[in-house]
PLY file of the C-alpha trace (Angstrom):
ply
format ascii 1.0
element vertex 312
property float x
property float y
property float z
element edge 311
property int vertex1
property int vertex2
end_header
-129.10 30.65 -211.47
-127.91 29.98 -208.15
-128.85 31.90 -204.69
-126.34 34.56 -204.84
-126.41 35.26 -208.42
-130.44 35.80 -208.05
-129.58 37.63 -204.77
-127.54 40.18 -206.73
-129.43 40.28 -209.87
-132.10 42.15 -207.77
-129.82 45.73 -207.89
-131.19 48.15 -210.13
-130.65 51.91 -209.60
-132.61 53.94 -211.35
-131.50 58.00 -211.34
-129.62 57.05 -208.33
-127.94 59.73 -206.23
-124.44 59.86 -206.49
-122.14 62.98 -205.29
-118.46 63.64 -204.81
-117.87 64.65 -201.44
-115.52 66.43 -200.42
-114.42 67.80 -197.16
-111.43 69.28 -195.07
-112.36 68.50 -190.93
-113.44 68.84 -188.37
-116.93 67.41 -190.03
-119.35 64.91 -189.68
-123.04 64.12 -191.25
-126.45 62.59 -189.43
-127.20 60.36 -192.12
-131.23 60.49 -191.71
-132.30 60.17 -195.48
-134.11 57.03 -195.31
-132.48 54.86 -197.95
-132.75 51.32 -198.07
-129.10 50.97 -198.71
-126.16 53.94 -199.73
-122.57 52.83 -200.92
-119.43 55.39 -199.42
-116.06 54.79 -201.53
-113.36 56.40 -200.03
-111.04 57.98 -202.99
-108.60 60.49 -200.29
-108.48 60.62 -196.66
-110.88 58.18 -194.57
-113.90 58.28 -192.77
-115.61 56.67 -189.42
-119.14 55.63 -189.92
-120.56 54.73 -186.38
-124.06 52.51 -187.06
-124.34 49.74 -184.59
-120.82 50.23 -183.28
-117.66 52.03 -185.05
-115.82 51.23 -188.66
-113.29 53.09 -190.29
-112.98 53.42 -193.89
-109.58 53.69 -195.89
-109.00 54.96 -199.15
-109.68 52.33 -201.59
-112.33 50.81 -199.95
-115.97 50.64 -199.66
-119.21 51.09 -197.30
-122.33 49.12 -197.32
-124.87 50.76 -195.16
-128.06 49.49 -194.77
-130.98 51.54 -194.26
-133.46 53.11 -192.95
-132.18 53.60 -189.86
-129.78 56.77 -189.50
-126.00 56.66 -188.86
-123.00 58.89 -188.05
-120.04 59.72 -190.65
-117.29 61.88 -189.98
-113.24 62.75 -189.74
-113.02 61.62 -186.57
-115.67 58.94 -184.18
-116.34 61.72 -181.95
-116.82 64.80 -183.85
-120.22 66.01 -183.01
-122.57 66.36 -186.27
-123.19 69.74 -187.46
-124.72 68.41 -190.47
-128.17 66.64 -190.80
-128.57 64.70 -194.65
-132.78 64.34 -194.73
-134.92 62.67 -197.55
-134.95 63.96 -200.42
-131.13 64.22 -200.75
-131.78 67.70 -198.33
-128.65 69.13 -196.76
-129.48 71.12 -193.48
-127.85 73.16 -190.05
-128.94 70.71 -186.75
-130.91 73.84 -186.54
-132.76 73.09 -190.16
-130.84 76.11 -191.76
-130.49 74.64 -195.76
-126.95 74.11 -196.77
-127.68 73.57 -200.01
-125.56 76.70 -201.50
-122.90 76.74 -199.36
-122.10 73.37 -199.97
-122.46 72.82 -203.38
-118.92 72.85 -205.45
-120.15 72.16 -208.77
-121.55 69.46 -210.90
-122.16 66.42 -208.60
-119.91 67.81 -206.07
-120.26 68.36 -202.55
-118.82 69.65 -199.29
-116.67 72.40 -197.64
-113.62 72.57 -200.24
-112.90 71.28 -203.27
-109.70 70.16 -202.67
-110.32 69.16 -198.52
-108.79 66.53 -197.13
-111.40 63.74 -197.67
-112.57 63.09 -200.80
-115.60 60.14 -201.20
-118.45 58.98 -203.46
-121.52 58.52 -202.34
-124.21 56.31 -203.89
-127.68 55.91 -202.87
-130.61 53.70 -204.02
-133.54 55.60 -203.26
-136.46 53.20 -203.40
-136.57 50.20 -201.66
-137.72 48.13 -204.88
-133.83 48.82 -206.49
-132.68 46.75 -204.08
-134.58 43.11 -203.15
-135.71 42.54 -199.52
-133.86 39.23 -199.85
-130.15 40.88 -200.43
-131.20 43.71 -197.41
-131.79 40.68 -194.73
-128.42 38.76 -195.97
-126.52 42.24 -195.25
-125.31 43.45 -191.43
-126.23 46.93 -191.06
-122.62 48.26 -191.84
-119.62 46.56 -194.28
-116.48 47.36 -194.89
-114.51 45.56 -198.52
-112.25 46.76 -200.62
-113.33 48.39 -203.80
-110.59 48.40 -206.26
-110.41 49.89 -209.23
-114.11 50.42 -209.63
-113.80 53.05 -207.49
-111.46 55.17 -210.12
-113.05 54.02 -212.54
-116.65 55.66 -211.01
-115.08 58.47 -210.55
-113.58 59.60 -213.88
-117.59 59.01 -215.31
-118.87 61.30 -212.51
-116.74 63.74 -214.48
-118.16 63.43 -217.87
-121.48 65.36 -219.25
-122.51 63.87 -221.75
-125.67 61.66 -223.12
-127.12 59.06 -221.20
-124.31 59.56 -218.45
-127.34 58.63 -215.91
-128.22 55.22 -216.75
-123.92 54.73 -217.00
-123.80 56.29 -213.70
-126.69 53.44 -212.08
-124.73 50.87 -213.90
-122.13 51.66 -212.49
-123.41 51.96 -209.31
-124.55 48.71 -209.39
-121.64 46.89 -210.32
-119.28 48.63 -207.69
-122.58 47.16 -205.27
-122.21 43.70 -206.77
-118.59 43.72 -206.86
-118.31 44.33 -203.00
-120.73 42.00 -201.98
-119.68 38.66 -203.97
-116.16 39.44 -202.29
-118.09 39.47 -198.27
-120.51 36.53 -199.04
-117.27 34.35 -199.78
-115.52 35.57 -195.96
-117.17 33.97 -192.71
-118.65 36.89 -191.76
-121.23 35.92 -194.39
-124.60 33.56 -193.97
-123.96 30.37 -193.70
-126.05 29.26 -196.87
-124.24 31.57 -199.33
-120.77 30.34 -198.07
-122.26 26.32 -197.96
-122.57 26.94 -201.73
-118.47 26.29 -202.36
-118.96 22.68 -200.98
-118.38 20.11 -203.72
-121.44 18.02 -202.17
-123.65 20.45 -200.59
-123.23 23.06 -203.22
-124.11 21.22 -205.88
-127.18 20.07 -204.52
-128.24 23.80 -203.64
-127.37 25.04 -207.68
-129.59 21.52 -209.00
-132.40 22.62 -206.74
-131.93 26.41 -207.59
-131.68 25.58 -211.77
-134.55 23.36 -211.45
-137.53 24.27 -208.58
-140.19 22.86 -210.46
-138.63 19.52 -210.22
-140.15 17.39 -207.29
-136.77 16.40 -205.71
-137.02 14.24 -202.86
-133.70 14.05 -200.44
-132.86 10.56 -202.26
-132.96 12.50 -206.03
-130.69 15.07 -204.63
-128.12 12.53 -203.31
-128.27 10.29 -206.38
-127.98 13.46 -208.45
-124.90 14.36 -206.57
-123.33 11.23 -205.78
-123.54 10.47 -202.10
-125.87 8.64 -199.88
-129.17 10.19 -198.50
-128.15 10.29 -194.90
-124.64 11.11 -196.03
-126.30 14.58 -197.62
-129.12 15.14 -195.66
-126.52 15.31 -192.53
-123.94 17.02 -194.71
-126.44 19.87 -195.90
-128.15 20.78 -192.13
-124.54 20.97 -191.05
-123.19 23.45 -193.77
-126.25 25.73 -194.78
-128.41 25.50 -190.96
-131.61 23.75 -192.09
-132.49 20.37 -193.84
-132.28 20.07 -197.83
-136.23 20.18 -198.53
-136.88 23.20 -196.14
-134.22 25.42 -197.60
-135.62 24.14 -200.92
-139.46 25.37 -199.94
-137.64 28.50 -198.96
-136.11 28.88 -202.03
-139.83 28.44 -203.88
-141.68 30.80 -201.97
-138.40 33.78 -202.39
-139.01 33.08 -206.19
-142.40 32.74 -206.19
-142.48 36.35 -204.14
-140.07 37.80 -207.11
-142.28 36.68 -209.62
-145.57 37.78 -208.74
-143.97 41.13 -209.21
-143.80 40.64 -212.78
-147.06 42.64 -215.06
-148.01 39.33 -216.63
-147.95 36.98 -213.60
-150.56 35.19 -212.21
-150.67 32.72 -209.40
-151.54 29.68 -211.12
-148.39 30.15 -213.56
-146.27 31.04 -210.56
-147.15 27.75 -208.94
-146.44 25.55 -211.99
-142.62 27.85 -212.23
-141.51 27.05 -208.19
-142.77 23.58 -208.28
-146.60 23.62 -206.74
-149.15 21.26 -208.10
-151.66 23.86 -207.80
-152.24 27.82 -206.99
-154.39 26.32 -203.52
-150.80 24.69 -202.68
-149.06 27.49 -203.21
-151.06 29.75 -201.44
-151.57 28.18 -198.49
-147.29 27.62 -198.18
-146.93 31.12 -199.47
-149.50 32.56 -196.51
-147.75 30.44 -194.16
-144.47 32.04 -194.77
-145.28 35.72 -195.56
-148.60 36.52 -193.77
-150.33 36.77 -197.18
-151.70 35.26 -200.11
-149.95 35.47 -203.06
-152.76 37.56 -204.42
-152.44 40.26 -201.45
-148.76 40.22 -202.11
-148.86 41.14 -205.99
-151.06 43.84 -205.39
-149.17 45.72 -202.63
-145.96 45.19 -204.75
-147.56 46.03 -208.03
-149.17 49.22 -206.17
-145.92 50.04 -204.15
-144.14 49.74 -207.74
-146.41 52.43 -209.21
-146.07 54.61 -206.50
-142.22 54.24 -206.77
-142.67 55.12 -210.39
-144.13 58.78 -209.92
-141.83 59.85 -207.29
0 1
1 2
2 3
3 4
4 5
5 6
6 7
7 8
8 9
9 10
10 11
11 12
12 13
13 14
14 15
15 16
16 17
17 18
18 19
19 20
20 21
21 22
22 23
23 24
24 25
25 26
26 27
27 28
28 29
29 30
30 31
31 32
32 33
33 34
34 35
35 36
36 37
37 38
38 39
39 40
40 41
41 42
42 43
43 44
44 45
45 46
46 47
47 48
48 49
49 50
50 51
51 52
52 53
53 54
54 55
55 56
56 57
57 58
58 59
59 60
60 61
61 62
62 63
63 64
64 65
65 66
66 67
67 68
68 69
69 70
70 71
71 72
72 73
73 74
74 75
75 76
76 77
77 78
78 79
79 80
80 81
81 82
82 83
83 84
84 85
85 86
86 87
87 88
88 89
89 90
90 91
91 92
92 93
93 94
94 95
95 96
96 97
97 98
98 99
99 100
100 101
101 102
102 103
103 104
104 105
105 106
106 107
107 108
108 109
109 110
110 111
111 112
112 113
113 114
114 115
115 116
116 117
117 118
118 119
119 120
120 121
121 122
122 123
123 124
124 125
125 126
126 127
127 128
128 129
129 130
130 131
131 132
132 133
133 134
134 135
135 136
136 137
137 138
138 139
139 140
140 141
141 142
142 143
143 144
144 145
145 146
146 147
147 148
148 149
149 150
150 151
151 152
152 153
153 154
154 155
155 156
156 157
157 158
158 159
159 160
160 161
161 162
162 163
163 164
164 165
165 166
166 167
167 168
168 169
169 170
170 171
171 172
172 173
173 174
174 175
175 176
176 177
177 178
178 179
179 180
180 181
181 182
182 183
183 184
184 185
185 186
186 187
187 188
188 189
189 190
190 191
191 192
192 193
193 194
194 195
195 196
196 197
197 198
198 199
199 200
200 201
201 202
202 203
203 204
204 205
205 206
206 207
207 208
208 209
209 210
210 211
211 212
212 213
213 214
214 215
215 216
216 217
217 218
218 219
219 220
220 221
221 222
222 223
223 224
224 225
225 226
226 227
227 228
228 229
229 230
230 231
231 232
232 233
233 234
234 235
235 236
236 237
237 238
238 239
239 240
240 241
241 242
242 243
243 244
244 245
245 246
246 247
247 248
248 249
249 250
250 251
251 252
252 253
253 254
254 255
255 256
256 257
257 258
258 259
259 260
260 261
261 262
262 263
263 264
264 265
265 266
266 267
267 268
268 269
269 270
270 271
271 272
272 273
273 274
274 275
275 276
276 277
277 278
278 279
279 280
280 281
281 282
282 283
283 284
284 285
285 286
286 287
287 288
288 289
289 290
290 291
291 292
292 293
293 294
294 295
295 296
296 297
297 298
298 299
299 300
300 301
301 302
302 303
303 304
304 305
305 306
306 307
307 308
308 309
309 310
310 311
């Protein structure tokens, strides 16, 4: 598995909130609900999100906001918000007056009239573990891509009633997520290391050290393996991905070593042996080094945060 597929094999929605809006202007939302990340597809009419500076969004395209921090979308950049979204998916007045009646236009529809000018879908993970800390630091805090025909395609299932439609409704969530992204982390907007992977040289080195992290590759494996000299890769790979080939590989190790001591069944010696440490004292002294805290400290809090999650 290389880095991006792991980085978007961490989605997983789970009763995610997804709504039709739908609104005729002037209008415009304080987005303060909290969520780690919330996906706008624009189906009719278009939208301004202002977070961090100003985008506009066209039909047919999609938003990637990352949370928690609030943000601004309306019909227009400077129409003042007379809405406030809080957590809990609660609609309010600036004043706190609930909206929640007015507003609502039917199943999994929202807004000020059903057939207003603006029509979007809005998706929201809700808990930070649906979505891995890894993909939320590769993302700027606002993205703009075109969403295709997912976007139709969402929307005719938002219709439906029928059995199961919830965990259809996450999938489909999380593909329209996926979708986007792979599209931005191939532009030059993205991080360096995710676009580094479409090098014939470089590339290839990152997928043999991603398939195999238990292997002890040296920088003189990796440019036998791939077919160039050591000096010729070692230069070649700082250039492209912004850090030498055995630190982005210790990187790599300690990101999967943090996503498998989230598993039930882990423990830290079996995580070692998995990323390529000789021994849980290696890996825990590399691991503290990089996060703050042992591997131990880290599986609890994330096995404890996970529970938590779990009885929302």
């Amino acid at each position: 598995m290389d880095q991006l597929a792991a980085l978007l094999d961490g989605p997983r929605a789970r009763g995610a909130f997804l709504l039709r809006v739908v609104l005729d202007p002037p209008w415009s939302m304080r987005v303060q609900d909290e969520a780690p990340l919330t996906l706008l597809a624009m189906v009719r009419g278009e939208a301004w999100i202002v977070r961090d500076g100003v985008r506009r969004v066209r039909p047919g395209e999609v938003a990637v906001v990352r949370g928690p921090e609030p943000y601004v979308v309306a019909d227009r950049p400077d129409t003042p918000p007379h809405i406030v979204i809080h957590p809990g998916e609660e609609c309010t007045t600036l004043d706190g007056e609930s909206l929640y009646q007015e507003m609502h236009l039917g199943v999994r529809t929202w807004g000020n009239h059903l057939d207003g000018a603006t029509s979007m879908i809005v998706g929201t993970y809700l808990m930070s573990g649906e979505v891995g800390k890894r993909l939320l630091g590769a993302l700027p805090p606002l993205l703009v891509r075109p969403g295709g025909p997912l976007i139709e395609l969402l929307g005719e299932e938002m219709d439906r009633n029928e059995p199961g439609q919830e965990a259809v409704l996450d999938r489909m969530l999380d593909l329209l997520l996926i979708a986007t992204l792979r599209g931005w982390f191939a532009t030059e907007e993205a991080p360096a290391r995710f676009r580094a992977q479409g090098d014939p040289v470089v590339g290839k080195a990152m997928r043999v050290m991603q398939n195999n992290p238990a292997h002890p590759w040296t920088v003189a494996a990796l440019a036998a393996e791939v077919g160039v000299s050591r000096a010729s890769l070692a230069r070649r790979f700082t250039e492209l991905v912004g850090e030498p080939p055995m630190a982005f590989l210790t990187g790599w190790r300690l990101d999967l070593a943090a996503d498998l001591l989230r598993e039930p069944e882990a423990t830290v010696t079996s995580v070692a042996r998995k990323v390529g440490y000789g021994s849980p004292f290696a890996l825990s002294a590399a691991f503290k080094r990089a996060h703050g805290v042992s591997p131990q400290e880290h599986r609890t809090r994330a096995l404890h945060a996970a529970a938590r999650e779990a009885v929302r």
